[in-house]
MARZAKOL-916675 format. One line per 8 residues: their letters; for each residue z, y, x of N, C-alpha, C. Coordinates in steps of 0.1 Angstrom, whole numbers, plus 5000, padded with zeros to 4 digits. Layout:
N
A	Z:Y:X:Z:Y:X:Z:Y:X; ...
This chain:
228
XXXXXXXX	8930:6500:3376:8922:6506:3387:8912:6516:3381; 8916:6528:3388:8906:6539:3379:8890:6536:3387; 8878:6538:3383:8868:6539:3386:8862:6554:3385; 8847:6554:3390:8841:6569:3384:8837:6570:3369; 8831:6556:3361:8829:6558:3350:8846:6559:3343; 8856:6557:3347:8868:6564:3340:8876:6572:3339; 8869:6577:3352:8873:6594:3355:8862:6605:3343; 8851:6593:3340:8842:6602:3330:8847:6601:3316
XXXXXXXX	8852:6593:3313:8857:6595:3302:8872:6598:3297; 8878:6602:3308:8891:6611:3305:8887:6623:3303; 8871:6628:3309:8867:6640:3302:8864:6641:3286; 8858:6631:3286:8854:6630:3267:8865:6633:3260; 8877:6626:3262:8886:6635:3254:8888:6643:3248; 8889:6654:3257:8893:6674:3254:8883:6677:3249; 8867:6670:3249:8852:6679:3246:8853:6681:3231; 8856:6672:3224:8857:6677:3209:8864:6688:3206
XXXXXXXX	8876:6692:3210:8885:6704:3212:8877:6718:3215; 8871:6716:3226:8859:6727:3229:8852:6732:3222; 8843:6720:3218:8834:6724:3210:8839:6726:3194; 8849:6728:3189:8853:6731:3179:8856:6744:3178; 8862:6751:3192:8867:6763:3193:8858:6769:3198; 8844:6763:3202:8832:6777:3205:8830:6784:3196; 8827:6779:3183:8821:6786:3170:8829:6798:3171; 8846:6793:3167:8854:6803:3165:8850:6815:3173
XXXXXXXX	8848:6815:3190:8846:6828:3194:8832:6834:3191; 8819:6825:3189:8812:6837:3183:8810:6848:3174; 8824:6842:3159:8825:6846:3153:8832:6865:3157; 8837:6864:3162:8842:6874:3166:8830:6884:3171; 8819:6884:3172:8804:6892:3170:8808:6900:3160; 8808:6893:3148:8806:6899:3140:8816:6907:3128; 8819:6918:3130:8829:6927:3128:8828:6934:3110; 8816:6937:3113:8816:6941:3096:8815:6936:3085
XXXXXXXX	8821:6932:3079:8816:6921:3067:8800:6929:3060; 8796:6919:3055:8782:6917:3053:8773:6931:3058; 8776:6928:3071:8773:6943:3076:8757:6934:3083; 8746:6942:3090:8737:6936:3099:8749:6924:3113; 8741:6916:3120:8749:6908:3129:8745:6917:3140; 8753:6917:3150:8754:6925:3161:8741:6917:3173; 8737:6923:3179:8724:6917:3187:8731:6913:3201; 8723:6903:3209:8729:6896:3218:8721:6903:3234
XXXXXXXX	8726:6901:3243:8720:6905:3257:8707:6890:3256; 8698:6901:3269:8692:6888:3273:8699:6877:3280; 8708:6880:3286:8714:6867:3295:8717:6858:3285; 8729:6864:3271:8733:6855:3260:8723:6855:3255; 8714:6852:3254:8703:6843:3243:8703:6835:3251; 8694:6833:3269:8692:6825:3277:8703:6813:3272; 8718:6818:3278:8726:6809:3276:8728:6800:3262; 8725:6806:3252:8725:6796:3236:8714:6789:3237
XXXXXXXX	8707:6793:3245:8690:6785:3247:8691:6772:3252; 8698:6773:3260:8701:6765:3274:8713:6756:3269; 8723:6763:3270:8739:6753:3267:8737:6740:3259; 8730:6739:3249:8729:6727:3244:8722:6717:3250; 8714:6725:3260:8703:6710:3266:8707:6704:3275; 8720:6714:3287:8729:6710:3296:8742:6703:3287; 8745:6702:3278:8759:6694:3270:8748:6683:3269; 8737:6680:3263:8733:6666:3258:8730:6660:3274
XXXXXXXX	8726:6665:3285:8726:6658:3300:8737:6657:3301; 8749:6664:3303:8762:6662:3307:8774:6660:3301; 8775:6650:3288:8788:6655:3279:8797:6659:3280; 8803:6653:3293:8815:6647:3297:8816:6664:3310; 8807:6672:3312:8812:6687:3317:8817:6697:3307; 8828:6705:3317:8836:6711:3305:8827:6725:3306; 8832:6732:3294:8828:6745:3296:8822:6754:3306; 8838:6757:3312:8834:6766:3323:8823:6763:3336
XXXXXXXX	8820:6752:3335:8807:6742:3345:8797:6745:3341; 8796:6741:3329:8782:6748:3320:8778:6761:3326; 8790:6765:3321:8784:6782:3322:8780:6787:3333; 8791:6786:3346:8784:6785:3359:8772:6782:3363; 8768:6767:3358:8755:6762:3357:8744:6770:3353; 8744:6775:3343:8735:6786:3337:8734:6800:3345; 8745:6806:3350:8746:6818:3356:8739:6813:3368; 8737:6805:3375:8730:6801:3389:8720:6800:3382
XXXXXXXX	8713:6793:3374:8700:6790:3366:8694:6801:3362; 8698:6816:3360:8697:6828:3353:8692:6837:3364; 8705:6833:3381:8697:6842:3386:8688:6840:3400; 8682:6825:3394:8673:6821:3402:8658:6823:3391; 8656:6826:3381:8650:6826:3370:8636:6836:3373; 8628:6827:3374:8614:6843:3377:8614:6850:3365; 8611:6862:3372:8610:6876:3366:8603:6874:3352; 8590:6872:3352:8582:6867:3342:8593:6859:3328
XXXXXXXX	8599:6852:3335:8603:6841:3325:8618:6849:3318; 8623:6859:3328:8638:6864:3325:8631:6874:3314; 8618:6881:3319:8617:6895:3309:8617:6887:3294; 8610:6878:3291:8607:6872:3280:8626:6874:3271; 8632:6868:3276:8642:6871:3273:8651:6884:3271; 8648:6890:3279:8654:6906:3278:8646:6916:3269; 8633:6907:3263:8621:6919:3257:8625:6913:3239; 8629:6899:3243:8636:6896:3227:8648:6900:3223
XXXXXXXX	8652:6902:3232:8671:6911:3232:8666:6925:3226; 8658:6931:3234:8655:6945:3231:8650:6948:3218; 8642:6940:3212:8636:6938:3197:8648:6937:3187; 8653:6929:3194:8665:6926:3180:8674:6935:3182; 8676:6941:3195:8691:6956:3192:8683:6967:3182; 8666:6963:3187:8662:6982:3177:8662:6976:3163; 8658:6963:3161:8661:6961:3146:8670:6963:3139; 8682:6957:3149:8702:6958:3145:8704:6973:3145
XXXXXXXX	8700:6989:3149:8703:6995:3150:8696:7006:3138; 8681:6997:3131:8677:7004:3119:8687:6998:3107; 8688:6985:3108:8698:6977:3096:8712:6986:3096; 8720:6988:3108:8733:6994:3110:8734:7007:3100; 8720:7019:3105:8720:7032:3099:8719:7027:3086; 8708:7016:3081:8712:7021:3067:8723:7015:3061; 8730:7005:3068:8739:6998:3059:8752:7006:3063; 8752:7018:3071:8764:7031:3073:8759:7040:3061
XXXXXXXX	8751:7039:3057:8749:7047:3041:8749:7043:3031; 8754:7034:3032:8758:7020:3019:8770:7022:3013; 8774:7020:3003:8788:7016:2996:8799:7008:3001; 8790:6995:3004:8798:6978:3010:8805:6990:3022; 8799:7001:3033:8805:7003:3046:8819:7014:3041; 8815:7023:3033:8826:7031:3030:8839:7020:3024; 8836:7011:3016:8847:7005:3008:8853:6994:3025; 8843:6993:3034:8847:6988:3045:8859:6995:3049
XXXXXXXX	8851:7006:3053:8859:7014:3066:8876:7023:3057; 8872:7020:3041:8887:7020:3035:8895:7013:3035; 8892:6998:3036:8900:6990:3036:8904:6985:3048; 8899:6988:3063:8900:6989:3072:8916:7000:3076; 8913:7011:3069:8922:7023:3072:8936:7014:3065; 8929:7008:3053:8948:7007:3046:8949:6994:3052; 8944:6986:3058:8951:6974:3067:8954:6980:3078; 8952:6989:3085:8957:6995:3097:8974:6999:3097
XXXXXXXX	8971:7007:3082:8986:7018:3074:8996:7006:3072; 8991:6991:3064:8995:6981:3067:9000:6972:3078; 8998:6972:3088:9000:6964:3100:9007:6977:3105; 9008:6988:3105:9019:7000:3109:9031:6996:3101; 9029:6996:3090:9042:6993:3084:9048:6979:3086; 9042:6966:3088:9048:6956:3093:9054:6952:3107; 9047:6962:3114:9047:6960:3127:9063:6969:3126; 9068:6984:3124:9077:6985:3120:9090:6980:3117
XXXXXXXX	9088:6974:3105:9097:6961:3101:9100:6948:3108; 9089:6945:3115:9089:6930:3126:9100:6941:3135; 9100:6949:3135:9107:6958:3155:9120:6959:3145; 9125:6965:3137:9138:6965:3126:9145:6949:3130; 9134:6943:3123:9138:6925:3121:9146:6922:3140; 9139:6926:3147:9137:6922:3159:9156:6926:3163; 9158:6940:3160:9167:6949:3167:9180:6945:3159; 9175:6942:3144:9190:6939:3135:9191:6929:3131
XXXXXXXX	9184:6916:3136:9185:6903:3130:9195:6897:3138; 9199:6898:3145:9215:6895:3146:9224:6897:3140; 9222:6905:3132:9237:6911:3125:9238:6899:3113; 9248:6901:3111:9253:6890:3103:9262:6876:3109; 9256:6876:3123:9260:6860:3127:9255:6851:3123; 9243:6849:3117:9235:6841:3116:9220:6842:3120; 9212:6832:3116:9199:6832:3121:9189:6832:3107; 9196:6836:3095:9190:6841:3088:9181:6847:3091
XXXXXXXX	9180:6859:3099:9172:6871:3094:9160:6866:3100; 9155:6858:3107:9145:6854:3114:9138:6841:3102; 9138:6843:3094:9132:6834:3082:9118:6839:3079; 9117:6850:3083:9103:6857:3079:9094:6854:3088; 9095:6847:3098:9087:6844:3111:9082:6827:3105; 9078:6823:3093:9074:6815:3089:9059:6814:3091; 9059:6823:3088:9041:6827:3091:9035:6825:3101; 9023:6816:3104:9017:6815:3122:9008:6824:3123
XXXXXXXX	9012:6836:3130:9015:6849:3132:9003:6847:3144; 9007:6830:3154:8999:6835:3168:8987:6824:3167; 8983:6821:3157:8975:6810:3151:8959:6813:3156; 8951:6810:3163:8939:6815:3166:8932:6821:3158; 8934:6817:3144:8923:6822:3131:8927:6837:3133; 8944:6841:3130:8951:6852:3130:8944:6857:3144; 8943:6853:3155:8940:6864:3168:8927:6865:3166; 8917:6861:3163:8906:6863:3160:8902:6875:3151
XXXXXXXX	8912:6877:3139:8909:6883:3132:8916:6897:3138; 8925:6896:3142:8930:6908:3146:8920:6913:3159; 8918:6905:3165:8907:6913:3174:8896:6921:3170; 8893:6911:3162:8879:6919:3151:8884:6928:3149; 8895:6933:3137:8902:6944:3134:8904:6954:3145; 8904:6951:3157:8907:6958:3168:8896:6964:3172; 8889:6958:3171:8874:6959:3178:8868:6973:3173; 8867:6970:3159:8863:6978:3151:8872:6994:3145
XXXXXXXX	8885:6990:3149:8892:6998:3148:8883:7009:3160; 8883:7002:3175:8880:7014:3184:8867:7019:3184; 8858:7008:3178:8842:7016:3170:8843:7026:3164; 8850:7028:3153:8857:7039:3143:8860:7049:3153; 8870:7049:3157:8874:7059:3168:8867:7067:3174; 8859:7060:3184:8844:7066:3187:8838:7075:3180; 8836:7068:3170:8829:7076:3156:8832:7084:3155; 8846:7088:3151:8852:7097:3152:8853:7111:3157
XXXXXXXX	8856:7106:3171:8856:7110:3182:8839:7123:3184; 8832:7114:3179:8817:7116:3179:8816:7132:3170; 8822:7122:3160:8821:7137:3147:8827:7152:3147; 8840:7145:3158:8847:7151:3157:8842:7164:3168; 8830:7160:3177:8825:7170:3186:8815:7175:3180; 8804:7173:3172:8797:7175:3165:8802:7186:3158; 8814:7183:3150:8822:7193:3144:8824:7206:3150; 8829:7205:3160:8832:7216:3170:8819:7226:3178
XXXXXXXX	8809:7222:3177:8796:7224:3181:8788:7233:3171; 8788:7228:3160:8785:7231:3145:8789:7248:3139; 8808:7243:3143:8816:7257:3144:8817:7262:3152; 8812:7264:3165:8808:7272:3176:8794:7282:3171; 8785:7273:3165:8773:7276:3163:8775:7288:3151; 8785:7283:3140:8783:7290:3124:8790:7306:3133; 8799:7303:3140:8808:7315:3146:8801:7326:3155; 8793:7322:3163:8779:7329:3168:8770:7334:3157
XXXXXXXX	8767:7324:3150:8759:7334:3142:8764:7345:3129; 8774:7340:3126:8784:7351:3123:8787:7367:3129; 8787:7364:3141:8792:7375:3144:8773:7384:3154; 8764:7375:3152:8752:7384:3150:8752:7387:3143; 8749:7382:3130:8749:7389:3121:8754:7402:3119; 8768:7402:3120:8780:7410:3119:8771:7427:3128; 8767:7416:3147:8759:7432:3149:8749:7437:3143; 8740:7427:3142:8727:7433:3134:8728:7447:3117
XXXXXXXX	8744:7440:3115:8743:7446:3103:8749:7461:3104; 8755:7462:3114:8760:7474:3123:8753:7480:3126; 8739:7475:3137:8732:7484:3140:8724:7489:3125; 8721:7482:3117:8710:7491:3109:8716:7496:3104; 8728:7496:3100:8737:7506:3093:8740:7520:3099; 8739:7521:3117:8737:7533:3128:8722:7539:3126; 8715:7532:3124:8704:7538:3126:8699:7542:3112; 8699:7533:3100:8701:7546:3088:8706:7558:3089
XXXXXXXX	8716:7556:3099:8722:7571:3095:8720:7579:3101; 8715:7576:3111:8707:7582:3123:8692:7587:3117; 8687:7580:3110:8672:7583:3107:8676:7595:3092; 8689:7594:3085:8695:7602:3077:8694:7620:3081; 8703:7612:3095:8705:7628:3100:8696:7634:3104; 8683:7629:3106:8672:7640:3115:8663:7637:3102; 8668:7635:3088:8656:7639:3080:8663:7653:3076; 8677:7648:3075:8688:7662:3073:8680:7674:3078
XXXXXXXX	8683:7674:3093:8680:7684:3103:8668:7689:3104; 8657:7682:3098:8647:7684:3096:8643:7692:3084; 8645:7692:3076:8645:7699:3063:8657:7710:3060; 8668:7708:3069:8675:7721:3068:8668:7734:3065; 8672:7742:3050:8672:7755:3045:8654:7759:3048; 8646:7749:3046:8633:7748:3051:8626:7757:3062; 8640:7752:3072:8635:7762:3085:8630:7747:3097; 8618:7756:3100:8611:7743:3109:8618:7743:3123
XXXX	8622:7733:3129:8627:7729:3138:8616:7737:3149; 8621:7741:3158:8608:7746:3168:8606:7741:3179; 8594:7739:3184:8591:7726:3193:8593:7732:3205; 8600:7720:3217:8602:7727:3227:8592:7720:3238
């Protein structure tokens, strides 16, 4: 006969499962290796504030209850008590964003964002070969060709990491993207002033010769111009 206290502990079960796999997604914050850590909103601090005090009242609620729990807790929250939170958020993004600049003029970030490019050139070229594998691994009549699929390819550590890689990949991009207008802006500018120049150097070159010809005409055969 099931009771309520046994309905509570078919929850306990899966909770260790959970909480093993939270860590894993935080990690995924953090993109750059020994880069500054990326800063959290005010709501996520609330929530890391909080989540542990609602698991020790509740063990036996799963995740997604928590969190619900908190999001009603958050926006019933006086003002006073939420800014406190959103003014520590704010502190830590301007910190995270002096640490970022300088650690983008670092060494550790360039040897990053290279080894980032040749794991990209890498997962192009595998990814390639996996579509090859995919299209010709029938041939032969056997199930050889599919030997290479040894690897756990869909293993959480692996999706983790590739998202990271992804993540950052589209950071880059941006960047990019960024420079890439900068660029354009720059050469717009050099090209403008180029071609001032170009008139300025025209006109004084007119008007030397202008100021040439009426010293000319002026001094011709030392006959005075006669005033009209």
């Amino acid at each position: 006969m099931h009771t309520p206290g046994g309905e509570n502990s078919e929850w306990k079960g899966p909770e260790p499962v959970k909480k093993r796999g939270w860590p894993k997604g935080k990690k995924r914050k953090k993109i750059l290796p020994n880069g500054p850590k990326a800063p959290v909103t005010g709501y996520v601090r609330f929530l890391n504030e909080r989540r542990e005090q609602i698991r020790t009242r509740h063990p036996d609620l799963p995740f997604p209850e928590i969190t619900k729990m908190l999001g009603a807790e958050w926006s019933k929250l006086q003002p006073a008590e939420k800014q406190r939170y959103l003014d520590e958020a704010e502190r830590e993004k301007q910190q995270y964003m002096k640490e970022l600049r300088a650690y983008q003029q670092s060494e550790a970030y360039k040897m990053c964002t290279e080894k980032i490019q040749e794991k990209k050139i890498k997962k192009e070229d595998s990814g390639s070969g996996l579509m090859n594998t995919l299209l010709n691994g029938h041939k032969g009549g056997d199930c050889d060709g599919f030997s290479t699929f040894d690897v756990p390819i869909f293993t959480e550590e692996f999706l983790d990491q590739n998202k990271a890689r992804e993540a950052e990949l589209r950071r880059l991009r941006k960047m990019n993207v960024a420079f890439e207008e900068q660029n354009a802006v720059l050469q717009r500018h050099t090209q403008n002033m180029s071609s001032a120049r170009e008139r300025l150097e025209q006109e004084l070159a007119l008007e030397e010769q202008r100021t040439l010809l009426r010293l000319a005409a002026g001094a011709g055969c030392g006959i005075p111009v006669p005033a009209r």
